[in-house]
C-alpha positions in Angstrom: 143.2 69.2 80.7 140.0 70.3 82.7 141.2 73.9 81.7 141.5 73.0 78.5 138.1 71.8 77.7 136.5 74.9 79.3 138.1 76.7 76.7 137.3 75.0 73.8 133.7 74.9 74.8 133.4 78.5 76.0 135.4 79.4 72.3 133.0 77.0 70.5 129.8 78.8 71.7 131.1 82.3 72.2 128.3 83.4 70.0 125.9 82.8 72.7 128.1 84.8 75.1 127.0 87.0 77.3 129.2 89.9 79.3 128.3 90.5 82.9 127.3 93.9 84.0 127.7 95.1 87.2 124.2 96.6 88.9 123.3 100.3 89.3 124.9 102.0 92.3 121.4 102.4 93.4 121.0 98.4 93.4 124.1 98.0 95.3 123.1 100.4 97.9 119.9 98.8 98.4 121.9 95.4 98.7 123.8 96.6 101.6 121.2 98.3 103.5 119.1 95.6 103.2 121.7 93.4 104.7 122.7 95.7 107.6 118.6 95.8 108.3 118.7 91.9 108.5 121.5 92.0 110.8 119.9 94.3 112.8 116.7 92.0 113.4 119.0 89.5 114.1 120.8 91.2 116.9 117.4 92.4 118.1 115.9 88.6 118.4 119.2 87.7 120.1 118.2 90.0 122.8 114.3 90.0 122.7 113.1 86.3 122.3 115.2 84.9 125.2 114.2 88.1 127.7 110.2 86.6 126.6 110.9 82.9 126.8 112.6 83.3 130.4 109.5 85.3 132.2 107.8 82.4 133.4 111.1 80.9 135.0 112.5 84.0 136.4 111.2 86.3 139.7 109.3 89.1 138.6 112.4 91.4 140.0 115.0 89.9 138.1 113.0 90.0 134.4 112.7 93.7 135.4 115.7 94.1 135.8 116.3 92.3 132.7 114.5 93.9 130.6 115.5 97.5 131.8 119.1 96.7 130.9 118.3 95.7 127.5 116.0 98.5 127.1 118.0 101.0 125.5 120.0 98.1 123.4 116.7 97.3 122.0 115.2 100.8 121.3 118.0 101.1 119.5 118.0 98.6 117.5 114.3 99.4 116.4 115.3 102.9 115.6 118.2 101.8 113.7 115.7 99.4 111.7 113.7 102.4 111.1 116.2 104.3 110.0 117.9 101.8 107.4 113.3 101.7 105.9 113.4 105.1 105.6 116.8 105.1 103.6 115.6 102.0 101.2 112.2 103.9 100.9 114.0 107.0 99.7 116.4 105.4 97.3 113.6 103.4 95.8 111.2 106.1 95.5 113.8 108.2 94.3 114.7 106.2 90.7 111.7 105.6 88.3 112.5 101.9 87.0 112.7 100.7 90.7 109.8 102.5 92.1 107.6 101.1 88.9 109.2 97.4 89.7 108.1 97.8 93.4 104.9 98.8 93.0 104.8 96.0 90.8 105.9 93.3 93.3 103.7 94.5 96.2 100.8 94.6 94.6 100.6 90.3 94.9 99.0 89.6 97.6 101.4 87.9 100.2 104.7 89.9 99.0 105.5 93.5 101.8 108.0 95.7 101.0 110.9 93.8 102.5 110.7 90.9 100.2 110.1 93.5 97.0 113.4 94.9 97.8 114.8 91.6 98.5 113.6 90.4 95.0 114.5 94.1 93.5 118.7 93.1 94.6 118.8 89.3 94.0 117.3 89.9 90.8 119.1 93.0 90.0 115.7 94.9 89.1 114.8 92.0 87.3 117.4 91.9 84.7 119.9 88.9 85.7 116.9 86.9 86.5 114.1 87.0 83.9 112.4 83.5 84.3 110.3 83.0 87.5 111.6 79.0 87.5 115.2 80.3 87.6 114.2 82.5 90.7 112.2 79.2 92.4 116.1 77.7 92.4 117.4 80.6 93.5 115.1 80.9 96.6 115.1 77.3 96.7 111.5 76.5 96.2 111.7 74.4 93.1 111.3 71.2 93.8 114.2 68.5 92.5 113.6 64.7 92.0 115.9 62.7 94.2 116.8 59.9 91.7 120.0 57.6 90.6 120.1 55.7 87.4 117.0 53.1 87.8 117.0 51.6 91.2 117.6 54.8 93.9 114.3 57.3 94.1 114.1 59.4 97.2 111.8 62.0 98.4 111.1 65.2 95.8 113.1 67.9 97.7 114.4 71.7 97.3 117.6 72.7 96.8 120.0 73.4 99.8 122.1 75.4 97.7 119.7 79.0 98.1 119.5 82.3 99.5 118.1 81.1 102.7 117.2 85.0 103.0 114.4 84.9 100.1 113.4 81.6 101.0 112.3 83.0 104.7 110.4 85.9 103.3 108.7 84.0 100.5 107.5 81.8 103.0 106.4 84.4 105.8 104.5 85.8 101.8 102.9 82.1 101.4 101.8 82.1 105.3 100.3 85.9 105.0 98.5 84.9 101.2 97.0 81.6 102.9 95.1 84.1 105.1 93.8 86.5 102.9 90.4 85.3 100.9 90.9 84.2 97.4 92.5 81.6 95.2 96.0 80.9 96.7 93.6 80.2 100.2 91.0 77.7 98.4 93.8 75.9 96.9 96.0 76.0 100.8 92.7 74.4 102.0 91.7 72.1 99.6 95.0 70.2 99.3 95.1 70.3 102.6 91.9 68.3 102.8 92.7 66.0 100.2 95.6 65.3 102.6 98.6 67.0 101.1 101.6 67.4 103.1 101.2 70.9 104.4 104.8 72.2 103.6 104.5 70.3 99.8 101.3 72.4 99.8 102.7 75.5 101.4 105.9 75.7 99.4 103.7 75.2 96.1 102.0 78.8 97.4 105.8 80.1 97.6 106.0 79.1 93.6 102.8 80.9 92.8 104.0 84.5 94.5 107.2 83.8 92.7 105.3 83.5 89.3 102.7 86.1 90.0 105.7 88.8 90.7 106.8 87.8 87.8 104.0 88.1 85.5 102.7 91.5 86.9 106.4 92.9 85.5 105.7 91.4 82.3 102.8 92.6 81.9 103.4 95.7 83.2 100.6 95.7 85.2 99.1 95.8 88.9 97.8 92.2 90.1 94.5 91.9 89.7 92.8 88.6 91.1 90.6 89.0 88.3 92.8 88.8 85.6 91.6 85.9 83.3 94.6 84.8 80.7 93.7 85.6 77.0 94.7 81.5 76.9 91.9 80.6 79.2 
């Protein structure tokens, strides 16, 4: 029966139907090298935070001889990183459409190169996802009412159902913007002193780099913090 109904209703508005497309190669490459980086910098905090939390409760001849033996692990590791930048770099700088949408995407304050290729594959260049809300649900920033029928009302959360991978960088982008002089800092600081929950405040700045990147592609042009809307 369930089935059944899917089918009537996807026959009913098969007008409104769109086919998938697969991304470009070039898209799909940069999807995998962007998650063998991540795994990389995970391996690399598995051996590099506990090696610096442990120094003040091992002997000073053991920690050397800790760190010498993950030394070369390590080293590794970063050159590998290194590597797989170089290899995103190349492929980005190397197709016309992508290089155009990164230079886009970096040029908000906040957003580095990692989350601009980040955006560049979970957006597919911007083409699967073309309304910044969509993406705020996507990299679970959008806020959702917590609410049954008339009686049940809970706190206003996110969604647990993102890519925990854009939410991190987005908010390592909001804790960078807050730090850099301008709007997104004046409005960190004066919610803050109004006495605004600092995450309700800080995932609010998340929303606003999401919407600026956003807006630079459609207009096509560099941010500019003194952009005034023809609206305003």
């Amino acid at each position: 029966m369930d089935a059944r109904r899917i089918a009537e209703y996807a026959y009913r508005f098969r007008d409104q139907m769109r086919l998938w497309e697969p991304p470009r190669q070039i898209v799909q490459q940069l999807s995998y090298l962007s998650a063998v980086r991540q795994r990389l910098i995970q391996v690399y905090n598995l051996l590099a935070v506990p090696l610096a939390e442990q120094e003040s409760f091992v002997s000073t001849s053991l920690q050397k001889k800790l760190q010498a033996t993950s030394k070369k692990s390590l080293v590794a590791l970063k050159d590998g990183q290194k590597a797989i930048d170089s290899q995103i770099s190349a492929l980005i700088d190397g197709d016309g459409r992508l290089k155009k949408l990164f230079e886009l995407i970096v040029s908000v304050p906040g957003v580095g190169p990692t989350t601009a290729t980040e955006m560049l594959v979970a957006s597919n260049e911007m083409k699967s996802i073309t309304d910044p809300k969509k993406m705020a649900c996507q990299a679970g920033v959008a806020p959702f009412v917590y609410s049954s029928g008339t009686s049940v009302r809970g706190k206003t959360r996110v969604s647990h159902q993102a890519q925990k991978r854009l939410k991190s960088l987005f908010h390592l982008g909001a804790m960078s913007a807050i730090r850099i002089k301008g709007e997104i800092q004046d409005h960190y600081q004066r919610k803050g002193s109004e006495g605004k929950n600092k995450m309700l405040v800080l995932n609010a700045v998340r929303n606003k780099l999401i919407h600026r990147i956003y807006a630079v592609v459609k207009r096509g042009e560099k941010y500019d913090k003194t952009y005034l809307s023809p609206l305003a």
